[in-house]
matplotlib code that plots the C-alpha trace (Angstrom):
import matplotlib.pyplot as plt

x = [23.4, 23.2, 23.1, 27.0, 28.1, 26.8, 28.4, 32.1, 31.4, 30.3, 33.5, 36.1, 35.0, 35.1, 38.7, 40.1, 39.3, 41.8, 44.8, 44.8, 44.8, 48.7, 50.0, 50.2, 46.3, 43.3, 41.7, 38.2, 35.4, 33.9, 31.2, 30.4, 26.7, 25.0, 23.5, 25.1, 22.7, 23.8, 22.9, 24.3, 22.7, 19.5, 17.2, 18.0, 21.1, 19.2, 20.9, 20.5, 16.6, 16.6, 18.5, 21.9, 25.1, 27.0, 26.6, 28.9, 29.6, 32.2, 35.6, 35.2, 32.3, 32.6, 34.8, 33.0, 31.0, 32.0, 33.0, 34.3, 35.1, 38.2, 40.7, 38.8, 40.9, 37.9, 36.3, 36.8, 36.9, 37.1, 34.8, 38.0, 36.1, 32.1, 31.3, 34.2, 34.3, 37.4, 40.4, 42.5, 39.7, 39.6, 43.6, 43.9, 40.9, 42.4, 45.8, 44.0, 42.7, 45.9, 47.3, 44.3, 44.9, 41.4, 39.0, 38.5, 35.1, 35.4, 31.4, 31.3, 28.4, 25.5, 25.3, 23.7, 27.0, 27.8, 25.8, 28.7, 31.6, 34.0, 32.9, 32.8, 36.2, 37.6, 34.7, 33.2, 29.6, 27.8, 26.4, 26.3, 30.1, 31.5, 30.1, 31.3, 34.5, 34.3, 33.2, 36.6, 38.6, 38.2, 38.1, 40.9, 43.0, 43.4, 43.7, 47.8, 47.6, 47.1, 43.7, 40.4, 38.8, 36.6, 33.8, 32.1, 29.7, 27.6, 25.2, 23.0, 20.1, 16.4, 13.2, 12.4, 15.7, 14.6, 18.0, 18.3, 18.2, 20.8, 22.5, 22.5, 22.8, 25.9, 27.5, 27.2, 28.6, 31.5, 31.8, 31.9, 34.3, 37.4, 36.1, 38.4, 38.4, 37.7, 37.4, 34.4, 33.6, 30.8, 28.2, 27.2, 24.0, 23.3, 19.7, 18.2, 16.0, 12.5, 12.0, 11.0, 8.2, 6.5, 3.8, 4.7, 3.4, 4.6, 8.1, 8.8, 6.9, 9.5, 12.7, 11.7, 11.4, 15.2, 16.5, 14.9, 16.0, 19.0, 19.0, 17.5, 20.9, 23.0, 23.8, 25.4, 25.0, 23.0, 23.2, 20.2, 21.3, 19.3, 19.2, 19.5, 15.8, 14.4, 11.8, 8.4, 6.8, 5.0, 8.7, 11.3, 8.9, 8.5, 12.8, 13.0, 10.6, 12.6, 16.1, 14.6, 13.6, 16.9, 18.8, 16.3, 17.5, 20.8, 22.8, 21.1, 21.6, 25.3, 25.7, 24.4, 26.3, 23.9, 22.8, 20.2, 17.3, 13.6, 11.1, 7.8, 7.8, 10.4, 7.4, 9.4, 12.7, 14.8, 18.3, 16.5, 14.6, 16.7, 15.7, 12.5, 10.7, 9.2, 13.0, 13.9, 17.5, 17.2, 19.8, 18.6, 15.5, 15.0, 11.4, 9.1, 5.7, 4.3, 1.0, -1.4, -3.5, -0.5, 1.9, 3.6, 4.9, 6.8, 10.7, 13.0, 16.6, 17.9, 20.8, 23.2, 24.6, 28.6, 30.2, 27.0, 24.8, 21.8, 19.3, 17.1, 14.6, 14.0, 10.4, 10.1, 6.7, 7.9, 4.6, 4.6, 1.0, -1.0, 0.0, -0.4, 0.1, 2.2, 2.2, 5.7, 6.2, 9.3, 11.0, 12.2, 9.8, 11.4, 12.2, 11.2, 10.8, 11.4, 10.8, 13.3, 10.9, 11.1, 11.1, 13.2, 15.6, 14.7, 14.2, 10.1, 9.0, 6.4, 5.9, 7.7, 7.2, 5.9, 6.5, 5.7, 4.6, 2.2, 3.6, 0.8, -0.2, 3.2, 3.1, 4.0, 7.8, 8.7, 10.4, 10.1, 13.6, 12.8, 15.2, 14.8, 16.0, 16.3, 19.1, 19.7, 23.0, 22.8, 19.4, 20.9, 18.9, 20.3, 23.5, 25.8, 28.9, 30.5, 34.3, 35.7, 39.1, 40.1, 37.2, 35.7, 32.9, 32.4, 29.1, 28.7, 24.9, 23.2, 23.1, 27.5, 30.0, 28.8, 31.8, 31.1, 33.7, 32.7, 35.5, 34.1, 30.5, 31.3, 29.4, 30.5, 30.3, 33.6, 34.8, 35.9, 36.6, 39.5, 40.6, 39.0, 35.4, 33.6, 33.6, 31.3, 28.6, 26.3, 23.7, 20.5, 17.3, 15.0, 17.8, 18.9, 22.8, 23.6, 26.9, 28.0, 29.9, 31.0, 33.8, 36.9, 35.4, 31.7]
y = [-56.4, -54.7, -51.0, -50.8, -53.5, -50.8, -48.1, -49.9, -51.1, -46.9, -45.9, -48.7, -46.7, -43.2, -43.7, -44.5, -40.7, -39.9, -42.1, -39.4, -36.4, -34.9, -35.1, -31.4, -30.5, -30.5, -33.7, -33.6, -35.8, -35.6, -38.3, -37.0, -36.2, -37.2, -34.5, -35.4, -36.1, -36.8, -37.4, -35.8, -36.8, -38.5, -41.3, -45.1, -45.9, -47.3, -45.3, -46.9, -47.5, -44.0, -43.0, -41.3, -40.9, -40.7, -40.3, -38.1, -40.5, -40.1, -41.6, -44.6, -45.9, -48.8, -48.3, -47.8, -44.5, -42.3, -38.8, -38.9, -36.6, -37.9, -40.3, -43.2, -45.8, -46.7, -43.3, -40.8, -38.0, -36.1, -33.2, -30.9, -28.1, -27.1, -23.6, -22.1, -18.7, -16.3, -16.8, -18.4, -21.2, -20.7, -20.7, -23.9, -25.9, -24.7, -26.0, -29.2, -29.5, -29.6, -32.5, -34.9, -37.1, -37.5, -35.0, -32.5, -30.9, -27.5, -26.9, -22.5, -21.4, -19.4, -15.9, -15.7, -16.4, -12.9, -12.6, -14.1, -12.2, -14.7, -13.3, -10.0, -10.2, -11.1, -10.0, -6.7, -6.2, -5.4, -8.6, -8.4, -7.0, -9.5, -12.5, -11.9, -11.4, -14.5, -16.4, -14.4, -15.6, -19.3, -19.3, -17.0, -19.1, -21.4, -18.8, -19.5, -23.4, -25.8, -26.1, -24.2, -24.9, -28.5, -27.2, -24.2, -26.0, -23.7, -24.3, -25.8, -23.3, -23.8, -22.9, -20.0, -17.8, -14.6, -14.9, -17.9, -16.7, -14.4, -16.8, -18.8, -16.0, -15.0, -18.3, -19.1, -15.9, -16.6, -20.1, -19.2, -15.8, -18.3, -21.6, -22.5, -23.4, -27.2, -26.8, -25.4, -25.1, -27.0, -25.4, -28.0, -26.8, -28.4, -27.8, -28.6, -31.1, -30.4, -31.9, -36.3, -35.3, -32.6, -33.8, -35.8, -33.5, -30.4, -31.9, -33.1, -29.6, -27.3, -29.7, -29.8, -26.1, -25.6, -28.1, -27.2, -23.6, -24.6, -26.6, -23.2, -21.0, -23.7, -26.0, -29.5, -31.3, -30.8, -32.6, -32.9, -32.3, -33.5, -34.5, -38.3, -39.3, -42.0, -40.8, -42.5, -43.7, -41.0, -39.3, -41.9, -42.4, -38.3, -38.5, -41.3, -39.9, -35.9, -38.2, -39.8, -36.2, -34.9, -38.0, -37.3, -34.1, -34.4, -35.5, -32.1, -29.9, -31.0, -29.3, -25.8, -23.1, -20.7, -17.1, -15.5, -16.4, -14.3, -14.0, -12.4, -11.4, -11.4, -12.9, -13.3, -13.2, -10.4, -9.0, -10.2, -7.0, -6.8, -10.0, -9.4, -9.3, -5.4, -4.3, -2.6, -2.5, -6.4, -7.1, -11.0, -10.3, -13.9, -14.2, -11.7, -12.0, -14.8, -15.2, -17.4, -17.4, -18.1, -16.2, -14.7, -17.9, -18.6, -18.3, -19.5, -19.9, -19.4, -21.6, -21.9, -25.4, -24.8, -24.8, -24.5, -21.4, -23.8, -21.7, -23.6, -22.0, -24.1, -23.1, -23.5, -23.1, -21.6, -22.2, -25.0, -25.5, -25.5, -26.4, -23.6, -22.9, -20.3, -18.9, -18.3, -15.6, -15.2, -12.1, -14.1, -16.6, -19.9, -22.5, -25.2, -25.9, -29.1, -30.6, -32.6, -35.5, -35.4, -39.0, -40.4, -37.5, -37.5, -34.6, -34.5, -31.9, -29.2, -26.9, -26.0, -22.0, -20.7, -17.6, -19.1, -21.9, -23.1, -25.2, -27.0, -27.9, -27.3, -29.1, -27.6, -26.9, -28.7, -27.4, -28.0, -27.5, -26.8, -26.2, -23.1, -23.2, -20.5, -18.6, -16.1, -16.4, -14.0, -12.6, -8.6, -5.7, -2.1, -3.7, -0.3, -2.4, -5.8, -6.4, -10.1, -10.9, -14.9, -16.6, -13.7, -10.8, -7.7, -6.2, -2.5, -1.5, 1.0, 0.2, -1.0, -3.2, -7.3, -9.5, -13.3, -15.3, -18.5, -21.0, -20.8, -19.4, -16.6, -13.2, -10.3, -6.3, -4.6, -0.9, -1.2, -3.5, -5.4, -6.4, -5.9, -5.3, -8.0, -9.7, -13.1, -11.4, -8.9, -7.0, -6.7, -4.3, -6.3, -6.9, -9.6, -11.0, -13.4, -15.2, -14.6, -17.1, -19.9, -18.9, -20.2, -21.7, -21.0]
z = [48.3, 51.4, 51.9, 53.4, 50.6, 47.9, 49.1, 49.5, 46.0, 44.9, 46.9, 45.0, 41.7, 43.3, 44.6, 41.1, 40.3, 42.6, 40.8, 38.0, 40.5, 40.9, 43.9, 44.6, 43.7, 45.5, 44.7, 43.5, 43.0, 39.6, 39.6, 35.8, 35.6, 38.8, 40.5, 44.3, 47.4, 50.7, 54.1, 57.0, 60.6, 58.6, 57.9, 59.2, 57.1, 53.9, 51.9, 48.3, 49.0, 49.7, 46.7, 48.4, 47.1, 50.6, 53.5, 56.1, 59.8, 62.7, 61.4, 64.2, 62.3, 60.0, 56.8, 53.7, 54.4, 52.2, 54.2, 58.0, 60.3, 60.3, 59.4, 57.3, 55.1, 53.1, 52.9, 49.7, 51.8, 55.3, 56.4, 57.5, 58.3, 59.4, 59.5, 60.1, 61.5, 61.1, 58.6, 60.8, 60.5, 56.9, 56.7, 58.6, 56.4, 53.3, 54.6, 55.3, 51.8, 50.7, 52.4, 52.9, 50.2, 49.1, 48.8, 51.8, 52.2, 53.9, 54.6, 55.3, 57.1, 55.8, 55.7, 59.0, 60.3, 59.9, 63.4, 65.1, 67.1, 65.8, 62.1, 63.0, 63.7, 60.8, 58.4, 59.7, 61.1, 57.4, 57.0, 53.0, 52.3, 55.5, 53.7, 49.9, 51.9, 53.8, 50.6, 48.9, 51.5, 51.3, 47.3, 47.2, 48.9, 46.4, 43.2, 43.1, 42.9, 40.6, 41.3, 42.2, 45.5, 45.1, 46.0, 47.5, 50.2, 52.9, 54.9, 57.2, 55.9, 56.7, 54.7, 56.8, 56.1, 54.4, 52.9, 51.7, 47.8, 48.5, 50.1, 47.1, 44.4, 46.1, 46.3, 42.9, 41.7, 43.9, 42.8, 39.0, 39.7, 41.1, 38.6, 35.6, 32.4, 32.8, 36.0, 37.8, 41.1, 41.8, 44.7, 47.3, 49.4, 53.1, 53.4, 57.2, 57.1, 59.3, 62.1, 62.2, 64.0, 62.0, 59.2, 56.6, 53.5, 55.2, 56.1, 52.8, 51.2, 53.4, 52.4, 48.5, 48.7, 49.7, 47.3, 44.2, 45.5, 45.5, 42.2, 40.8, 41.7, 39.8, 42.8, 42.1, 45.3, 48.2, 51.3, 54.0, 57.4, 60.0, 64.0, 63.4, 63.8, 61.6, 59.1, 58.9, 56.0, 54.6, 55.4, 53.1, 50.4, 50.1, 50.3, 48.1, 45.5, 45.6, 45.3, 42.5, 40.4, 41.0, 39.9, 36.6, 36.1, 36.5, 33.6, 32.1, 35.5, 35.7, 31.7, 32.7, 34.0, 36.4, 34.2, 36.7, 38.8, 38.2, 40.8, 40.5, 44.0, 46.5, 48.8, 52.1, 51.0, 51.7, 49.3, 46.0, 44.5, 41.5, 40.2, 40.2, 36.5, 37.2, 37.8, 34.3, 35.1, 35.0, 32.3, 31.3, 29.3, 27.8, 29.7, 28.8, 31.0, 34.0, 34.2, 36.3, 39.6, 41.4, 39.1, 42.8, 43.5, 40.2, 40.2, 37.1, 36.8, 33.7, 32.8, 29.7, 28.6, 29.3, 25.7, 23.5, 24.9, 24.9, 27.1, 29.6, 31.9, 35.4, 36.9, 40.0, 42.6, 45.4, 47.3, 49.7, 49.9, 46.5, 42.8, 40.2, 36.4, 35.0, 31.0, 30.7, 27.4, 25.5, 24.3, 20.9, 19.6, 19.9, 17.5, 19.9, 23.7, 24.8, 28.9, 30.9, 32.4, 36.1, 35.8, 33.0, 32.4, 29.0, 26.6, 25.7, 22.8, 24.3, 21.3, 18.0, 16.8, 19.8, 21.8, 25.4, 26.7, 29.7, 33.0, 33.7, 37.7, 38.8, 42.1, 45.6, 46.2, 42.7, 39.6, 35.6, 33.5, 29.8, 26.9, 24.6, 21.0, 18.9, 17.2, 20.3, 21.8, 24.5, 25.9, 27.0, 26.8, 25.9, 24.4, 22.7, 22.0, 21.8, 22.0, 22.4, 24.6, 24.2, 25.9, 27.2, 25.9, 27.0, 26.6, 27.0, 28.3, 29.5, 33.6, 32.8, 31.8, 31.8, 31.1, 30.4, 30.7, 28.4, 29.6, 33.2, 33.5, 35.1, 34.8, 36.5, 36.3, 35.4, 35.1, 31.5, 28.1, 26.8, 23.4, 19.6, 18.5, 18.5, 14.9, 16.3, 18.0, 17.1, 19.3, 17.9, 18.9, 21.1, 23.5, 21.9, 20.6, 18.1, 17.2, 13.0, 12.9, 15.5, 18.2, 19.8, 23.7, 22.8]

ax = plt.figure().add_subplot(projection="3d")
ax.plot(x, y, z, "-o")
ax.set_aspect("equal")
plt.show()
């Protein structure tokens, strides 16, 4: 089958989705648990070769393509807005989301938009403040109807933003803050692909590096966004081979709701210092030590399997040059430690009674997602009290107030508790919590 007869046959089962979707809601497109890839401006059109899931053309183009720019009869869904600036922008692509019948893809720009006048405008000059308000006021938008937003997408970001972890951090934050129970907001990522013409290793090492960052802060989808050059053949077999790892990983990265990321060092990024392992305000104390030559180059994102509390630890080698080896140590010794292959998706035992484990010749730009089983619910250091409200906990430590919302994944600071003492959980020295008995949306 050719490549444009695949994707009309993908799209025929994407648009029945959209049958069950009332009339008045945002339509979404919940593929289950692929991780989603696309291709924006990229590669020669091969797109199930190169293992894509759509691909984003000009609405003259043939039907069949899965996003437009515009009207498309055969497409799933229209690209309504890119980057917009001010809230009148934001106003008129939320207003377009809801009347585009099929799923409208409002793409915000990254956080160095908040260079621009047109920003500033709206947003203020403090780049951090002005871009949690500009991620506020798309999200926001959609708090009062009957559905969240269907997806928080920025981008284009490159590899050499020195804020493109914050950029991430505070995306997913935002995403979780205005997701639902049922319904969470998934984060869609549009990484900048290098240039054709720079080396093949180093192209593909500086694009692997911004999507396994991105699959690091909980991102769903991410979308490569490029200046329509072919690629050569070092090029598509490095694309087809990074398409291939995170259609691996996917049926477990589509379970886990984002925790926290760790660094060891903040290296060249800038807006990050908190997460780093020698902060002692850090609240997530799951991973005790990092060790190894190239321990500076080690970042993991620490994930929870929505519904269960599973905990999974994603490493990832931030270097783009040279593979290294981490000792990852525990703060509770754990029952077992299992690895998602990066090749067959499937669930591979590492260790049973340990308290760490090694990632062996992690290579350049490239990441390892491992489960951790034990009998910790939540990983919290300095814990003083626990009270429980519905679906939500509130945990009362030392640097504040965390409230975890359990329906939706979403973790937040607040200024002071609601409802009863906890009676499920119990906070133990050590900085750990465990559940006494099972609870309602946990």
């Amino acid at each position: 089958m050719s490549a444009i007869g695949w994707i009309r046959r993908g799209v025929l089962l994407v648009l029945l989705l959209f049958l069950s979707v009332p009339a008045n809601a945002a339509p979404s497109w919940n593929p289950g648990n692929r991780f989603l890839i696309g291709a924006w401006g990229v590669g020669d059109g091969r797109l199930q070769e190169d293992g894509f899931d759509f691909v984003l053309v000009p609405s003259g183009e043939s039907a069949g393509r899965v996003f437009t720019t515009g009207a498309g009869a055969d497409s799933i869904g229209r690209l309504v807005a890119d980057k917009p600036c001010d809230r009148a922008a934001i106003a008129a692509a939320v207003a377009s989301t809801r009347t585009t019948p099929r799923l409208a893809w409002t793409n915000l720009g990254p956080n160095t938009i908040a260079g621009d006048e047109c920003f500033q405008a709206s947003f203020g000059k403090d780049p951090d403040t002005g871009y949690d308000a500009y991620l506020e006021a798309y999200l926001a938008a959609f708090d009062a109807g009957p559905a969240p937003a269907p997806m928080l997408s920025f981008g284009p970001t490159d590899h050499a933003s020195p804020t493109y972890y914050l950029n991430l951090k505070s995306a997913a934050a935002r995403a979780a803050q205005h997701s639902r129970a049922g319904s969470r907001i998934p984060l869609w990522v549009v990484v900048r692909a290098p240039s054709a013409q720079d080396p093949g290793a180093r192209w593909i090492a500086d694009l692997r590096s911004q999507v396994y960052g991105a699959a690091a802060y909980g991102a769903k989808t991410v979308v490569y966004q490029g200046e329509g050059a072919n690629w050569d053949a070092a090029q598509q077999a490095g694309v087809q081979l990074l398409n291939r790892e995170l259609h691996a990983l996917g049926p477990a990265l589509m379970e886990l709701d984002p925790v926290a990321v760790f660094h060891v060092s903040t290296l060249d990024q800038t807006g990050i210092g908190e997460d780093l392992f020698e902060n002692y305000l850090r609240p997530y104390g799951i991973v005790a030590s990092v060790k190894g030559s190239g321990a500076a180059d080690c970042m993991i994102g620490y994930f929870k399997r929505a519904g269960a509390g599973d905990d999974y630890l994603f490493v990832v080698n931030k270097s783009v040059k040279s593979a290294h080896s981490f000792k990852i140590g525990l703060v509770s010794p754990a029952d077992s430690v299992e690895r998602v292959d990066r090749v067959s998706g499937e669930r591979v035992l590492v260790a049973t009674a340990v308290s760490g484990f090694e990632v062996k010749n992690l290579p350049p730009a490239t990441g390892e997602l491992y489960r951790i089983a034990d009998g910790v619910f939540e990983y919290l250091a300095g814990v003083n009290d626990v009270r429980e409200d519905g679906t939500r906990a509130y945990y009362v430590m030392n640097r504040g107030i965390l409230c975890v919302n359990y329906a939706t994944g979403a973790r937040s600071w607040v200024e002071r508790t609601h409802g009863k003492a906890a009676t499920t959980l119990h906070a133990e020295p050590l900085g750990v919590v465990r559940v006494l008995r099972p609870a309602s949306g946990r």
